[in-house]
N, C-alpha and C positions, 0 to 999 in steps of 0.2 A: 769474177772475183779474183782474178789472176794479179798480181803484184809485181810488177815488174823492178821493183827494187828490191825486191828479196834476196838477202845476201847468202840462201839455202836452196837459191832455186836450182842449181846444177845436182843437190841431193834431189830434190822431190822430182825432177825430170827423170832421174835414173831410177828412183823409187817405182815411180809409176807406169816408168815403160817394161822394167818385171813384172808387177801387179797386171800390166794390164796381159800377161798372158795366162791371166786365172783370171778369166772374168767371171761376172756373177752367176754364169751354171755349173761354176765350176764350186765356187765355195756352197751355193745352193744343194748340189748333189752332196756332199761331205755332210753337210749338216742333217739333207732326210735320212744320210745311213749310219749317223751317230757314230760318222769316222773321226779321222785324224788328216788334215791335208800335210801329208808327207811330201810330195813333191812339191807343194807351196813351200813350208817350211826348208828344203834341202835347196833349191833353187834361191834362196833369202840367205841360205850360210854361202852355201859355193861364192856365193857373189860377195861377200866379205859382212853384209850387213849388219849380221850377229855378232860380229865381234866389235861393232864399234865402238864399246868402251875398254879394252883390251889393247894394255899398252903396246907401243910398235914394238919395245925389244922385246916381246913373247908373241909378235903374230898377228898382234891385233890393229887396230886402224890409228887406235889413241884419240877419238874423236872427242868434241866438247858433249857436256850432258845434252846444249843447245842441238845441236848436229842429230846425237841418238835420238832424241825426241823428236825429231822432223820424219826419222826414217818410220816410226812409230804412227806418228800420227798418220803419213800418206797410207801406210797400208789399210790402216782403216778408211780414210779417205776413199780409196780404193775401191770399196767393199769388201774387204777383208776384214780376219778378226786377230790381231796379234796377241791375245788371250793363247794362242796356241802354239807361242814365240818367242812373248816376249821375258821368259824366265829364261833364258837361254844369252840375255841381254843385261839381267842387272843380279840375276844371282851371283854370278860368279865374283863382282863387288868384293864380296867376303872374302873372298880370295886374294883377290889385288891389293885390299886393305889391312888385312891382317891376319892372309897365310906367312908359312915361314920361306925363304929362298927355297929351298927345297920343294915345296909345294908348290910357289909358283912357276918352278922350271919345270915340274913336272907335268902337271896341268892346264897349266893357261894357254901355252902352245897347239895343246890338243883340241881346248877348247873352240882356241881362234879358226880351227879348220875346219870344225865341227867332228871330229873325230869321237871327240867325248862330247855329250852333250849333259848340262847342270840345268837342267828346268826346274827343281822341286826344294821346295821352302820348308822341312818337319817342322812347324811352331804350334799350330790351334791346336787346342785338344778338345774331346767333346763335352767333357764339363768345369774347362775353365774358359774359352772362347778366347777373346781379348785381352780377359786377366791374365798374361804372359806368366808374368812371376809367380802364378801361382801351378805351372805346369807341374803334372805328377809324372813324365819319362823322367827314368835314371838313368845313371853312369856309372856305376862302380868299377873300379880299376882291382882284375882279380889276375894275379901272374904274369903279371906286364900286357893285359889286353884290357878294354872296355866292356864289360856287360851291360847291354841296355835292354828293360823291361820298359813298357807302358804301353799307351795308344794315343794317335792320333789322327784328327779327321781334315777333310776339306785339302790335301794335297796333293795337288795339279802335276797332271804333266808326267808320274812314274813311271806310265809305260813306252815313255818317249823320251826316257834319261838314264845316262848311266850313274853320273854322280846326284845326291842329295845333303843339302846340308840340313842337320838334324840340331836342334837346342833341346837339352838336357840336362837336369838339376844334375850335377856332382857332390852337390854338398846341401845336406839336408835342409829346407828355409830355417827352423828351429835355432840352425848354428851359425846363421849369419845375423849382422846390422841391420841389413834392406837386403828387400825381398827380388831389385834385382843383382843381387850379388850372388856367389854357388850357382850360376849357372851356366854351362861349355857349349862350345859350336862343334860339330863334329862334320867329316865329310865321308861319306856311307858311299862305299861301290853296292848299288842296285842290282847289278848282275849276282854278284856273290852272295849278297845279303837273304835275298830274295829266296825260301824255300828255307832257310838257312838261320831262323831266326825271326822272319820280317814274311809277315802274311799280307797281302794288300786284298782289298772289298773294295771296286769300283763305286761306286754311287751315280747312277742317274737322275740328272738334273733338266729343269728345263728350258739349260742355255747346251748346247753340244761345247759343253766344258770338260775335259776328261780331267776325272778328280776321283780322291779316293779316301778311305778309310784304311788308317795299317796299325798293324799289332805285333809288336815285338815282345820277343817270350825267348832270354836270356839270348839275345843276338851278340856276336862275338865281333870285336874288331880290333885291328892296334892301336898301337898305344899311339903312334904318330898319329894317328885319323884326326886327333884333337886338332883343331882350329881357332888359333890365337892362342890366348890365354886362359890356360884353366880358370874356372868362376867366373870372368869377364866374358862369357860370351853370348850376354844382354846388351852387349855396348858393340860385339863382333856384329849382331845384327840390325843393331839400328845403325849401324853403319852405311847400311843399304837401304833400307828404310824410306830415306827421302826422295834416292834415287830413283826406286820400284811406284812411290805415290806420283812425283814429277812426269816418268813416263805415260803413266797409266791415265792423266790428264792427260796429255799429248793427244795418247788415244781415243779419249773422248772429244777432243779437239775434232778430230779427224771426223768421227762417228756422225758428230753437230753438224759438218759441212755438209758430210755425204747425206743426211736427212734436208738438211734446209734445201740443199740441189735438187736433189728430188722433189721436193715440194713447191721448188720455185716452177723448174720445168713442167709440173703436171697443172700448177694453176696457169700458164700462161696457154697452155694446151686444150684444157676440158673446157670445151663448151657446153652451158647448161643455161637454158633461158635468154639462148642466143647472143650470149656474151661469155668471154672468158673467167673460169670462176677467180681468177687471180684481179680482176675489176671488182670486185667484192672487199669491202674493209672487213666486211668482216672473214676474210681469207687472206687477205693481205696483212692487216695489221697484228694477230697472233703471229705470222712468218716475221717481220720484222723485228717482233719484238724476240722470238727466237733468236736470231741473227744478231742483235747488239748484246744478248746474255752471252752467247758465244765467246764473243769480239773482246768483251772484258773477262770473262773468263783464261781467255787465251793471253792475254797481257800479262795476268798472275803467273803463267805457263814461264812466260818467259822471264819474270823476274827471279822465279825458281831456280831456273837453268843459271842465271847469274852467278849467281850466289853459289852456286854448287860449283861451278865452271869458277869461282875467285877465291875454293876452298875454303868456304863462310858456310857458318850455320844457318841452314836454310829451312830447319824446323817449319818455323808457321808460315815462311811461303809454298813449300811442297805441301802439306796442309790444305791450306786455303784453296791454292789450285785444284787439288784434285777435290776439292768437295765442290768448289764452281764451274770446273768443266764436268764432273759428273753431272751435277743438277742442269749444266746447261745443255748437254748432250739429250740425256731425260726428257728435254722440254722441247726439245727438235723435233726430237723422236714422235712425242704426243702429237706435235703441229703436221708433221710429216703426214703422220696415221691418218689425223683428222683433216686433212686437204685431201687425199684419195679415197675417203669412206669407205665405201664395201670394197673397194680394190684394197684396199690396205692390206686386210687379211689373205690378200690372195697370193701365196708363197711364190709364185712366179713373180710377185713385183721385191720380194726380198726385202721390205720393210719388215715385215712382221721377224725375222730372221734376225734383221740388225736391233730392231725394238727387244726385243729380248736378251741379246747380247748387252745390249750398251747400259740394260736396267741393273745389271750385277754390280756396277760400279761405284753405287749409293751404296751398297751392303758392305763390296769387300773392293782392295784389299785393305779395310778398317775402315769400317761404319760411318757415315753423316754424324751418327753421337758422339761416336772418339773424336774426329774434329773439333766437333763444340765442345768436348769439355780440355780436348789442349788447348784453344783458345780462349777460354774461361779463364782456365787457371795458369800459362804461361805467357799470357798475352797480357791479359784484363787485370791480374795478379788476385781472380776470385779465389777462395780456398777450393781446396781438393773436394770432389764430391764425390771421389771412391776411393 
């Protein structure tokens, strides 16, 4: 399945020739001890990888979204899991797009070397979910600093970051027009915060996702920390937005290959009733029909990256993509399982490892349902149905 007109193929060659010095007992071990692959992750900065959307004048590669998405998807390709990464790649977005000069001379540089690392997103909370606008963290401005009270859950990545950006009501809902207006981006050093204001509760899941729950209880910060513009920082975040869903299909991209490959090589392999089980339609034709969900899935991928790469709104293609490469990753996944039967489960063949991984990507980051109902209602022009 190699492509020899690929005009990416010089990234995915360098990609893979990294990856391939973490092969699969490497991320296998990481995952039975509910680590963190740090020397995956550092060996993917050192080499520039992380910074690829990071303009050249602050350090960065300046790459197209197209470009970043390739290095995403091989890693998974790989057998990797860029869930442990890839916030280190489109967070800092918010930054680029609507920090002040000051911030981004101060930051992004650090960023690009991996000096500072920005993996973590504060939005979900745990009883508003997806209703964004209706988050209860605040911001009060008390003698030229920020007080922020509240909680939030499902934030990846803390103990492997130094900066977070945090969204925060500054202005009551009650006193605005819409409910996404009153509300700021803020950007939180985790070193200081932490003890300090900011309690984090790991939560165990079971994907080896390091994610947390945190509780802020009059945390103190300055007054510069704001990012963008006061009340505007619902628009600071979907800024990135399409960015984080466009990669995150990438990924699943990858995820779909790395299942269908395995599932092609083990049916052309097992003998069973004295023929290869991959002679079987009915083992063949569920892989095939894998493999074109994929195919088209991946065309959305790319029409994404266009449109973001021609600074167009790329809403309902980053959208669509990630909810068709997730679904089609998902269905690999199942084809993959059910081509090696009782081996599937067996942790040394690392399906069941990626199968779990790649099932998150239905749920987050934003639901199978929030697709269908932006598509309902920004597409189809249905009414609101929340």
């Amino acid at each position: 399945m190699l492509n020899h007109n690929d005009p990416y193929q010089d990234i995915r060659d360098a990609v893979r020739d990294l990856c391939a010095q973490f092969p699969d007992e490497y991320h296998r071990k990481v995952d039975e001890q509910r680590g963190y692959p740090e020397a995956f992750v550092d060996a993917l900065t050192k080499a520039g990888w992380m910074a690829a959307l990071i303009p050249q004048e602050y350090g960065g590669s300046g790459l197209s979204m197209a470009e970043a998405s390739v290095i995403m998807e091989e890693i998974n390709r790989s057998g990797g899991n860029s869930g442990a990464c890839h916030g280190q790649m489109y967070v800092m977005n918010a930054i680029v797009r609507s920090g002040s000069q000051a911030q981004k001379e101060k930051f992004l540089p650090q960023i690009a070397t991996g000096e500072l690392r920005i993996q973590s997103m504060g939005v979900t909370e745990p009883t508003t979910g997806s209703d964004t606008t209706k988050l209860k963290t605040s911001a009060v401005k008390k003698d030229g600093r920020w007080v922020i009270n509240g909680q939030k859950v499902w934030i990846s990545r803390i103990q492997h970051s130094d900066l977070m950006i945090l969204l925060a009501r500054t202005t009551p809902v009650d006193q605005v027009k819409k409910r996404s207006e009153g509300l700021s981006c803020f950007l939180i050093d985790l070193k200081q915060a932490i003890g300090n204001g900011l309690t984090v509760q790991p939560i165990l899941n079971m994907v080896n996702h390091e994610t947390n729950e945190l509780f802020f209880d009059n945390l103190e910060i300055p007054e510069d920390a704001l990012l963008g513009e006061e009340g505007k920082g619902f628009k600071t975040l979907l800024d990135g937005l399409n960015a984080e869903r466009t990669l995150i299909a990438a990924e699943c991209i990858g995820d779909g290959y790395w299942f269908i490959d395995r599932a092609r090589k083990y049916a052309n392999e097992r003998v069973v009733f004295g023929r290869p089980i991959g002679q079987n339609q009915g083992v063949q034709f569920p892989i095939a029909d894998a493999f074109i969900e994929l195919e088209a899935a991946n065309l959305m991928r790319w029409k994404a990256c266009e449109k973001i790469d021609a600074h167009q709104n790329a809403g309902a293609e980053a959208n669509m993509a990630k909810y068709l490469a997730a679904k089609a990753s998902w269905e690999a996944a199942n084809v993959c399982l059910q081509t090696h039967g009782g081996f599937g489960f067996a942790c040394e063949y690392d399906i069941e490892r990626k199968f779990r991984e790649t099932r998150l990507y239905q749920v987050a980051p934003i639901s199978t349902n929030m697709i269908y109902s932006y598509v309902a209602e920004h597409i189809l022009g249905l009414p609101r149905s929340f």
